[in-house]
Structure formats: structure tokens, C-alpha cells
C-alpha positions as CSV (number, residue, x, y, z in Angstrom):
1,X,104.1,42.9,74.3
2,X,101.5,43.1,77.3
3,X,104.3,43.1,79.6
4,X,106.0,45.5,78.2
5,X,102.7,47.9,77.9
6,X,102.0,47.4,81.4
7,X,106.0,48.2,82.4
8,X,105.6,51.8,80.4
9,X,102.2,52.3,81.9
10,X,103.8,51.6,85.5
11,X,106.8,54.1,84.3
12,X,104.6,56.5,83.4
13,X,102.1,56.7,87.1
14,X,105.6,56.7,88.7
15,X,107.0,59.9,87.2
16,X,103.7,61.4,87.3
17,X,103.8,61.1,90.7
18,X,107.3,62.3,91.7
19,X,107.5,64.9,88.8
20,X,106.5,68.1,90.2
21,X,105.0,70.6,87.5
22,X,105.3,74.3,88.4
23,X,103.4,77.5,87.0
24,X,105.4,80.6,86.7
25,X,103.3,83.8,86.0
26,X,105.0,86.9,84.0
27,X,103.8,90.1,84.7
28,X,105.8,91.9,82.3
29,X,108.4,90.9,79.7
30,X,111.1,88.7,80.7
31,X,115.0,88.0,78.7
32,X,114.2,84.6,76.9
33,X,117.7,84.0,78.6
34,X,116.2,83.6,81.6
35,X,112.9,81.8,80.7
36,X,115.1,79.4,79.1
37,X,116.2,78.5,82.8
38,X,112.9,76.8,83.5
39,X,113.1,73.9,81.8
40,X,109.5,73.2,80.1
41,X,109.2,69.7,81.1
42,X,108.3,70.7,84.9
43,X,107.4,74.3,84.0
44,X,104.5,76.1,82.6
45,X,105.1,79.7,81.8
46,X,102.5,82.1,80.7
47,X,101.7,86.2,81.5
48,X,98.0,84.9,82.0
49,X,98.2,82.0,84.3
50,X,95.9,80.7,87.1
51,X,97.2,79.7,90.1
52,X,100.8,80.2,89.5
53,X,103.0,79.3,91.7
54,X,105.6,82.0,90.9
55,X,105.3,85.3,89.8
56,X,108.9,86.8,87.8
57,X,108.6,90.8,86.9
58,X,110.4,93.8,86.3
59,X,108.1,97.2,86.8
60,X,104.7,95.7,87.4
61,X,102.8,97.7,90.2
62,X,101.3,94.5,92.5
63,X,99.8,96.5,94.8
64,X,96.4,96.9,93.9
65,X,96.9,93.2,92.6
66,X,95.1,90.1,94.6
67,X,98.1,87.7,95.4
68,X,96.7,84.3,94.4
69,X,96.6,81.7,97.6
70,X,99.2,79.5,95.3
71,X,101.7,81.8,95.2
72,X,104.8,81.1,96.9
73,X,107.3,83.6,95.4
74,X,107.6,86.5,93.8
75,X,110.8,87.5,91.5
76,X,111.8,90.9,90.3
77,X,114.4,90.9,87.4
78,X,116.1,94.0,88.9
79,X,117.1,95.6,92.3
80,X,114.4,97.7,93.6
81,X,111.2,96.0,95.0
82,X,109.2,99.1,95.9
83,X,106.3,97.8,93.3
84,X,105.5,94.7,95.3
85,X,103.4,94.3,98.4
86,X,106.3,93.1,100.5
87,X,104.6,93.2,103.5
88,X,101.6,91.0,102.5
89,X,103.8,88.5,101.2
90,X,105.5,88.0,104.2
91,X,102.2,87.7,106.1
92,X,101.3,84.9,104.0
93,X,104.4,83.3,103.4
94,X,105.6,84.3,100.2
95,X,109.4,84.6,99.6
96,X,110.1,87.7,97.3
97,X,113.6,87.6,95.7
98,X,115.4,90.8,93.6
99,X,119.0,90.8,91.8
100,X,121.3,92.7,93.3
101,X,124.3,93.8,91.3
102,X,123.0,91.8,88.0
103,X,122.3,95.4,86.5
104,X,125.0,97.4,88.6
105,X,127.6,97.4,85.6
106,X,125.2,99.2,83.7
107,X,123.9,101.5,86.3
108,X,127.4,102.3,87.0
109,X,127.8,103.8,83.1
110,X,125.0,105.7,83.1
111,X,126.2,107.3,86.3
112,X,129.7,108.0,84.8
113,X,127.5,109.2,81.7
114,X,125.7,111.6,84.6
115,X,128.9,113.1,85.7
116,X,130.1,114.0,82.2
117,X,126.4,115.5,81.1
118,X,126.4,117.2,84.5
119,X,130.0,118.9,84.0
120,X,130.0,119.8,80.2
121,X,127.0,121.3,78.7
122,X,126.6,118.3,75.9
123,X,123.1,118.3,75.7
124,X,122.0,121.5,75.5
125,X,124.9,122.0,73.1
126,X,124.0,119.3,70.9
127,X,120.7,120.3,70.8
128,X,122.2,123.7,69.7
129,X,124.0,122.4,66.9
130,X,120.8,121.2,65.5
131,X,119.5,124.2,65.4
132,X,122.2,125.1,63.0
133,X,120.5,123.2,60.5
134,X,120.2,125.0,57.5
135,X,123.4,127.6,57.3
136,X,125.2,125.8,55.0
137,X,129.1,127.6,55.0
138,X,128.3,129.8,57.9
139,X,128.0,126.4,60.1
140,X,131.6,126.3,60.9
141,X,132.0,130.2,62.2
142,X,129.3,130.0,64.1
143,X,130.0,126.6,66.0
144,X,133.1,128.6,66.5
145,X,131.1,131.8,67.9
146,X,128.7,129.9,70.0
147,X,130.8,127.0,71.8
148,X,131.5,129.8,74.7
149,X,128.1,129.3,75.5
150,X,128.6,125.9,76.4
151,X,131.8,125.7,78.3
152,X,131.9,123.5,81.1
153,X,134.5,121.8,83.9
154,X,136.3,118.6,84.1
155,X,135.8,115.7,86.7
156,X,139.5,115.0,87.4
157,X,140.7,116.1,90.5
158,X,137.2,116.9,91.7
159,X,135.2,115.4,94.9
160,X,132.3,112.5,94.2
161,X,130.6,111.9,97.6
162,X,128.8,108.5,96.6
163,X,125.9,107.2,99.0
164,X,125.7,103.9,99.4
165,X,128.4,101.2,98.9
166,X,126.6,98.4,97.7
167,X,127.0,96.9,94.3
168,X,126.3,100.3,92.1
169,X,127.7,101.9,94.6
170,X,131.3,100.3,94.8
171,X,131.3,100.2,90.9
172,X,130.5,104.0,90.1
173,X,133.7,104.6,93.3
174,X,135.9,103.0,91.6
175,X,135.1,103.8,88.1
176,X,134.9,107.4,89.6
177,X,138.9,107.0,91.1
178,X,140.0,105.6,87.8
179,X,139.1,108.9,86.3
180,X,141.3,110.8,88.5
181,X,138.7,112.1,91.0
182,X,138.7,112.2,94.4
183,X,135.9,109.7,95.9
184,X,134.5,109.8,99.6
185,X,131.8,107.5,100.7
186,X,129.2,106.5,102.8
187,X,127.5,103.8,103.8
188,X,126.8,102.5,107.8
189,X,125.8,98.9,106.7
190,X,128.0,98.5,104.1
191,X,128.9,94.3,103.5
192,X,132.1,92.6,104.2
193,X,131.8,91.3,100.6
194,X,131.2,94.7,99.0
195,X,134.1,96.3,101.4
196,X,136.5,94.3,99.8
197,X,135.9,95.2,96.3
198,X,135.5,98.4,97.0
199,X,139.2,100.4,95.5
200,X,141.7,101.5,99.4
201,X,141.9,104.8,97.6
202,X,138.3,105.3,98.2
203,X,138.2,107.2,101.3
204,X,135.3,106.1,104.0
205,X,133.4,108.7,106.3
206,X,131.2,108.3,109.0
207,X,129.1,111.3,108.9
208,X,127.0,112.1,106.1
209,X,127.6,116.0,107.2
210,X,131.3,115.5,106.8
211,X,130.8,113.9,103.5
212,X,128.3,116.2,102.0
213,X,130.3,119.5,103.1
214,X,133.3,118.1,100.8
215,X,131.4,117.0,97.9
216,X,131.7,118.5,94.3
217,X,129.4,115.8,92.8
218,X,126.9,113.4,95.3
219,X,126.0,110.1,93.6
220,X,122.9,108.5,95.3
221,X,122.6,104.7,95.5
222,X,120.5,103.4,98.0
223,X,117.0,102.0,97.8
224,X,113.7,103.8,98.3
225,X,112.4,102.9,101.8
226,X,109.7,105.0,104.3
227,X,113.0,105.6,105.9
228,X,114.9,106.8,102.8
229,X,112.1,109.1,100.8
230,X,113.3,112.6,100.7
231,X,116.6,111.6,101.9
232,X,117.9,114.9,100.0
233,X,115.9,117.7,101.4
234,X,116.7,121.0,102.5
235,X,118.6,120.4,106.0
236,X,121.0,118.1,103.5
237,X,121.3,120.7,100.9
238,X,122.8,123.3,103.6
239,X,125.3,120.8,103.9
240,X,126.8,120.9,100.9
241,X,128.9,123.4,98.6
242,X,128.0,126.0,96.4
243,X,127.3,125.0,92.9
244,X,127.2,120.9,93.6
245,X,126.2,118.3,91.0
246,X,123.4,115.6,92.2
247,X,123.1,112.3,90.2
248,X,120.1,110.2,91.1
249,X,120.2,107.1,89.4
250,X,118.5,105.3,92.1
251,X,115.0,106.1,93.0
252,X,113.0,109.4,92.5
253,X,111.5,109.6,95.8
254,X,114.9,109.9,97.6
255,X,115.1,113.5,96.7
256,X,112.2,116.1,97.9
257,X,111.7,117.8,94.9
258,X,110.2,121.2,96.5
259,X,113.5,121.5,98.4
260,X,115.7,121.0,95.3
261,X,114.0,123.9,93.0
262,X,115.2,126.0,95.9
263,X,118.5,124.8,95.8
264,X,118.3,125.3,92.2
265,X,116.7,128.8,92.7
266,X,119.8,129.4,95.2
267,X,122.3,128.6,93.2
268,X,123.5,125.5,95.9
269,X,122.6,123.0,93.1
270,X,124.3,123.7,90.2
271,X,122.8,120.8,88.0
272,X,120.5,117.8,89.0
273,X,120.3,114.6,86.8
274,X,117.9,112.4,87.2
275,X,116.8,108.9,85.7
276,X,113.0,109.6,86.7
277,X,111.2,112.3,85.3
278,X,107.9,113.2,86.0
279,X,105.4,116.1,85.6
280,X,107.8,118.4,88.0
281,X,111.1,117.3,87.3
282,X,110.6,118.0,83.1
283,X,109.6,121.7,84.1
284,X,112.3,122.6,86.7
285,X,115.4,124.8,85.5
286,X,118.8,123.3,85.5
287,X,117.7,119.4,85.2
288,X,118.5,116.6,82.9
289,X,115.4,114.0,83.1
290,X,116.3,111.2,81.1
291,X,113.7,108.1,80.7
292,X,114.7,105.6,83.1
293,X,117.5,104.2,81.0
294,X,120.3,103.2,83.5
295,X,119.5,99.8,83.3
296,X,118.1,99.5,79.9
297,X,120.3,97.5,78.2
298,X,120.8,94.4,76.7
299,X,123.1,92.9,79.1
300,X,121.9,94.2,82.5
301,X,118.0,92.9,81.4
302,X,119.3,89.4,80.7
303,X,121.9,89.2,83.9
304,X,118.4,90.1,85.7
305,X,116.4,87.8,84.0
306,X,118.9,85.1,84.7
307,X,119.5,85.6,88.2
308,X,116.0,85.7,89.5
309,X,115.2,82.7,87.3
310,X,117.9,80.6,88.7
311,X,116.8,82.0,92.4
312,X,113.0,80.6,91.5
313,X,113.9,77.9,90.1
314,X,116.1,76.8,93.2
315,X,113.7,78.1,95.9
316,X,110.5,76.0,94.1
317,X,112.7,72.8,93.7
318,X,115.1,72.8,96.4
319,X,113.0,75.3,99.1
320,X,116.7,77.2,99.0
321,X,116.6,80.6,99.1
322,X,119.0,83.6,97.9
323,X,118.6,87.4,97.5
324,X,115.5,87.7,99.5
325,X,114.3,91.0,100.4
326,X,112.1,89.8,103.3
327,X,113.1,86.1,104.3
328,X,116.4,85.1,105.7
329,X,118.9,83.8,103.3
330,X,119.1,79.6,103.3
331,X,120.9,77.6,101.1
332,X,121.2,73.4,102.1
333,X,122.2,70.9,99.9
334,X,119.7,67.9,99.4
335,X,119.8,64.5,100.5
336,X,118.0,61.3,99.6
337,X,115.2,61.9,101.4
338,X,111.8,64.5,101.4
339,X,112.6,68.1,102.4
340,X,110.2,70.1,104.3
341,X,110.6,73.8,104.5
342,X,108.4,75.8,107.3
343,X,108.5,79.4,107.8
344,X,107.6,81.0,111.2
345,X,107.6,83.9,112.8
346,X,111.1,84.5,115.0
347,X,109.3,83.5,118.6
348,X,110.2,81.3,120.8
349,X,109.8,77.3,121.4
350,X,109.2,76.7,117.6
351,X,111.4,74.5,116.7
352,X,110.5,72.3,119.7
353,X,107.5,71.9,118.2
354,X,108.5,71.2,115.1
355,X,110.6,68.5,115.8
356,X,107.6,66.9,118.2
357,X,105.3,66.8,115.1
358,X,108.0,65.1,113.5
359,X,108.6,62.4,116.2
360,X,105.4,62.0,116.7
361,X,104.8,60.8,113.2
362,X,108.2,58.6,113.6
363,X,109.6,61.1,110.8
364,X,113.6,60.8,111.1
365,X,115.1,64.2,110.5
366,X,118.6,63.4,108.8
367,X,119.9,67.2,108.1
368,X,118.1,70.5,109.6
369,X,119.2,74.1,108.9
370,X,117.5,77.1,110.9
371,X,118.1,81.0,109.8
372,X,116.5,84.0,110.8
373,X,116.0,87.5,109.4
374,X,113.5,90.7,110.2
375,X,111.3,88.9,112.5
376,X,110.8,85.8,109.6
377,X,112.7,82.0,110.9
378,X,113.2,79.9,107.8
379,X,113.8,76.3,108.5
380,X,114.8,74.1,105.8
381,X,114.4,70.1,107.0
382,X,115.7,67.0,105.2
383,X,113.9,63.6,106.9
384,X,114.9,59.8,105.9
385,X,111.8,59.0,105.0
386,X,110.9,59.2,100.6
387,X,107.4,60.5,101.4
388,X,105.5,62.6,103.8
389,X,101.5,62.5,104.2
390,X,99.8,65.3,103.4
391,X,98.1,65.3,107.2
392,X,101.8,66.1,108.2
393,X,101.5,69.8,106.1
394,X,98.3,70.5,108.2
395,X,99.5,69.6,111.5
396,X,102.8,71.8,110.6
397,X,100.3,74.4,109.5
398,X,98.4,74.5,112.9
399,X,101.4,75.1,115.2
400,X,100.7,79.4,116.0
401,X,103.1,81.5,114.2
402,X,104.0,79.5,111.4
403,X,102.8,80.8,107.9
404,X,104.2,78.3,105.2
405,X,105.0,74.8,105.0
406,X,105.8,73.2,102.0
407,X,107.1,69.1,101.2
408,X,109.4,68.6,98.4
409,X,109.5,65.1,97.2
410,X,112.7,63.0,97.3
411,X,115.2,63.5,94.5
């Protein structure tokens, strides 16, 4: 009986020490989908949580927020990443992750959704109808009477100019072509991967003038950078036809609103829907605000959830990384031994020096991966050896220009 006391007690030190137990902070709530990822054996989970070592989130403003010194990544169940400090966390080191495409299917039907609300006067005569409330037999004659008032166009055989190819993007062109109308696109960075699902009917300009002049409807689906705020403004508007639909399902910013109520006032934009309202959007003629519902559903939340679990979970146990916004993607299957993962600025003689820390401590690098991105190297190490001092992290830490180093225990 002592023996076998003294066996658990040795079993239990030993998985003590090679268990690693991570903290993942949520700043708002998250699909129990993808909480269910983390399994609760190596994971604490908790919206109030000190030193985390993760922080998952959909809509949370970081900004203002002080990034705890344990924080290693950040996660945001969704596409856009405008609420987190990206440039801080890549000073210090911190990976931050989105989900691209895990909410594009239902982006994509709230866009279709746009171009029907856009092109037949549903709302307003819906909210007509209601008004009818109350005249009994006369309801009929005048749904009859007043239905002029409401008369609007069809989509078929009309031209969709859709900005930005990427996941929404491709979905809404294609979706938009198997409604009969005619698509042109744009997109100058456009990926291999999304080129090839994108439909060969779908025909590709390379001027946004070109596309813009053509367009009966312009779809926006690109993300809100310095670069991209008030990308529709007034030299863009002159562009365009007479009487032109613009669906924003993106971000508000991309459209200067100052330059649109003239447009409106004009009679150059015909309707403008808009998945962002604010104070000056809900008091401008001519626009449908609705409240930030493209991706509200059941499905796109938990796709979200999912994805940027599995991307946490894989970054914090395997130092892999996937769908970063500001680190270069790295993905490395593990070996036997201790993984070290060191980020750096992109300069050179860094790996040199790397690799002489290494010798120097007789460490035996068995497998070495190296990627770069924006500025940011990513290097992802697996060494022979089970265990790495910790004086190894320090020395790593020293060399100028690197800003994270982490060791990941053998598997």
C-alpha cells in the first residue's frame, strides 16, 4: 500500500509539471460551442480573470484597456478587429487572431436582404399597412388604392458593382449572379483561394472608376482601415449613375456621411442601407439603418466562436498560428521534443543569433520553420532535447529586436 501511495504521489508531481494550465479571459459573451473547445482540464475560463493568458471577444472596445503583461493573444469571434489595439500588441508580442469567412454566409443574406429592401419599398410599406389598423372592410380597397405608393424595381438584369472579393465578398457575387444580375468586381489583392471560388461569370475590373460608372447597386466589403475610412466620398459618388443603391454591410466609417446626404440631396443616391446606424444616419432621408444584424445569427456566432477557439487553442499549445491580423501565418507540426517560438522584428542577422544561443547551450534544433509578415518574423523551433531552462527564455529575450519568446514543453 505505501508503494503504491508513493507511485500516485510520483504520478501526480509528474503531470503537474508537464501539464500546462492556461487562463482564457472573455470580454464579452462567447457560443458555448466554442468554449466547449477548451477543454477544462488545462483551461480556466472566466470574463473576470487575472493574468489571463488569452483574451476571446466579439465587440469589446480594448483600447482604453491595460493589456495585462501575461497576455499572449487576443481572439475576436468575428472579422473586423478595429476594437483592439493592434498596434500595441504587436509591440509587445501579442498574436491577435479574427475569423474570416466564419460569419460570411450570413453577411452574404443580409446583403441579398439589402438589395431587395433597397429595390422594393417593403419597409416603408409594411409599416404602412400597419397603419391600416383599425378599417376593418375598407382594409382591402385601400391596400388596393395605396400599393402605387410603394412600387419599386427588380434586381434581375441589373448591375451589382461589389468591392472587395474576399469571403463576403465572393459569396454576395455569386449569390448576386444566381439571381440573374449582372456582377462586376473589384478587388487589387484579391487571394488565389478566394479567386477560385469566386463564379467566371463574375466579371473582374481594374479600376474602381470603370466599375463604379457601371454600377446599379455597389456592395461594400472591405475592412475599416486609416486607408479605407470614407472610402465612399464625394469624388466616388461622381463616379457613379444617377439613382444608384449603396449597401454597407461592412463598416460605417467607409462611407463619409456629409458627402452621402448630398448625394442623397442630389438625387445620385437613390437609397443607402446600412448595418450601422448612428445619431446621423437615423435622421438622413432615404436610408434604411438597421441594428447591426448581418451577422447576428445563430450559426455565424457559433462558426465565430469555434474558429477563434480552435486558433487559441492551437497557438497557446502548439505556438501555431492561423488568421492573424498582425503576425505572419505559421503552422508546424510537433515533434518529440520542446518547441520554442520567438518573435522578432524582420531585420537582419536574427536567426544567426538564434541558432548561436542555441549551440551555445548544446540545444539540438531537430525541425525550424521561419515566416515573415508586416515587418513581424515568426519563428517556430522544435529542439531534441525534453526540457529547456528557463535562463534559455532570458538570453532569447536579450537578443535586440525580439519581443516574444515562449517554451512549450514536450508532448
Amino acid at each position: 500500500m505505501i508503494f503504491v501511495s508513493c507511485f500516485e504521489m510520483m504520478i501526480q508531481h509528474t503531470l503537474k509539471v508537464t501539464i500546462q494550465m492556461f487562463k482564457i479571459q472573455t470580454l464579452n459573451a462567447i457560443d458555448p460551442e466554442g468554449l466547449s473547445i477548451f477543454p477544462l482540464s488545462h483551461y480556466e475560463i472566466a470574463s473576470e480573470l487575472p493574468n489571463p493568458d488569452a483574451i476571446l471577444l466579439r465587440s469589446y472596445k480594448m483600447h482604453q484597456m491595460e493589456l495585462p503583461s501575461s497576455l499572449k493573444a487576443v481572439a475576436r469571434a468575428g472579422a473586423g478587429v478595429n476594437n483592439i489595439p493592434i498596434e500595441e500588441c504587436t509591440e509587445r508580442g501579442i498574436v491577435v487572431f479574427n475569423t474570416p469567412g466564419a460569419n460570411a454566409n450570413g453577411v452574404k443574406e443580409m446583403v441579398i436582404a439589402g438589395l431587395m429592401f433597397t429595390s422594393r419599398d417593403i419597409i416603408d410599406g409594411v409599416n404602412w399597412a400597419k397603419s391600416l389598423i383599425g378599417k376593418g372592410d375598407e382594409i382591402p380597397a385601400l391596400v388596393e388604392k395605396g400599393k402605387k405608393n410603394f412600387a419599386g424595381q427588380e434586381i434581375k438584369g441589373k448591375t451589382l458593382a461589389v468591392i472587395g472579393l474576399g469571403a463576403i465578398g465572393v459569396l454576395v457575387a455569386n449569390a448576386a449572379k444566381a439571381l440573374g444580375m449582372n456582377v462586376i468586381g473589384y478587388d487589387p489583392y484579391i487571394s488565389v483561394p478566394q479567386a477560385l471560388k469566386l463564379s467566371n461569370e463574375v466579371n473582374l475590373v481594374q479600376g474602381i472608376e470603370v466599375l463604379l460608372s457601371q454600377a446599379d447597386y455597389v456592395t461594400l466589403n472591405i475592412p475599416l482601415t486609416p486607408e479605407t475610412e470614407g472610402y465612399l466620398n464625394k469624388d466616388k459618388f461622381k463616379m457613379m449613375k444617377k439613382n444608384v443603391r449603396i449597401l454597407n454591410f461592412a463598416r460605417g466609417g467607409l462611407v463619409n456621411l456629409n458627402d452621402l446626404k448630398d448625394a442623397i440631396a442630389s438625387g445620385k443616391v437613390a437609397k443607402y442601407i446600412t448595418d450601422f446606424p448612428d445619431k446621423e444616419v437615423l435622421e438622413m432621408d432615404k436610408v434604411i439603418a438597421i441594428p447591426h444584424l448581418a451577422a447576428s445569427t445563430k450559426e455565424s456566432e457559433t462558426n465565430c466562436a469555434v474558429m477563434a477557439a480552435n486558433q487559441i487553442k492551437d497557438f497557446l499549445e502548439n505556438g501555431n498560428i492561423t488568421n492573424s491580423v498582425n503576425f505572419p501565418a505559421a503552422t508546424m507540426e510537433r515533434h518529440d521534443g520542446c518547441r520554442i517560438t520567438i518573435a522578432n522584428k524582420n531585420i537582419p542577422n536574427m536567426v544567426s543569433q538564434i541558432s548561436s544561443i542555441l549551440a551555445s547551450e548544446n540545444i539540438n534544433i531537430d525541425s525550424m520553420l521561419n515566416r515573415k509578415y508586416n515587418g513581424i518574423a515568426y519563428n517556430i523551433i522544435d529542439v531534441t532535447q525534453k526540457t529547456v531552462d528557463d535562463s534559455i527564455t532570458q538570453k532569447l529575450k536579450a537578443i535586440n529586436g525580439v519581443c516574444m519568446v515562449r517554451i512549450l514543453p514536450a508532448i
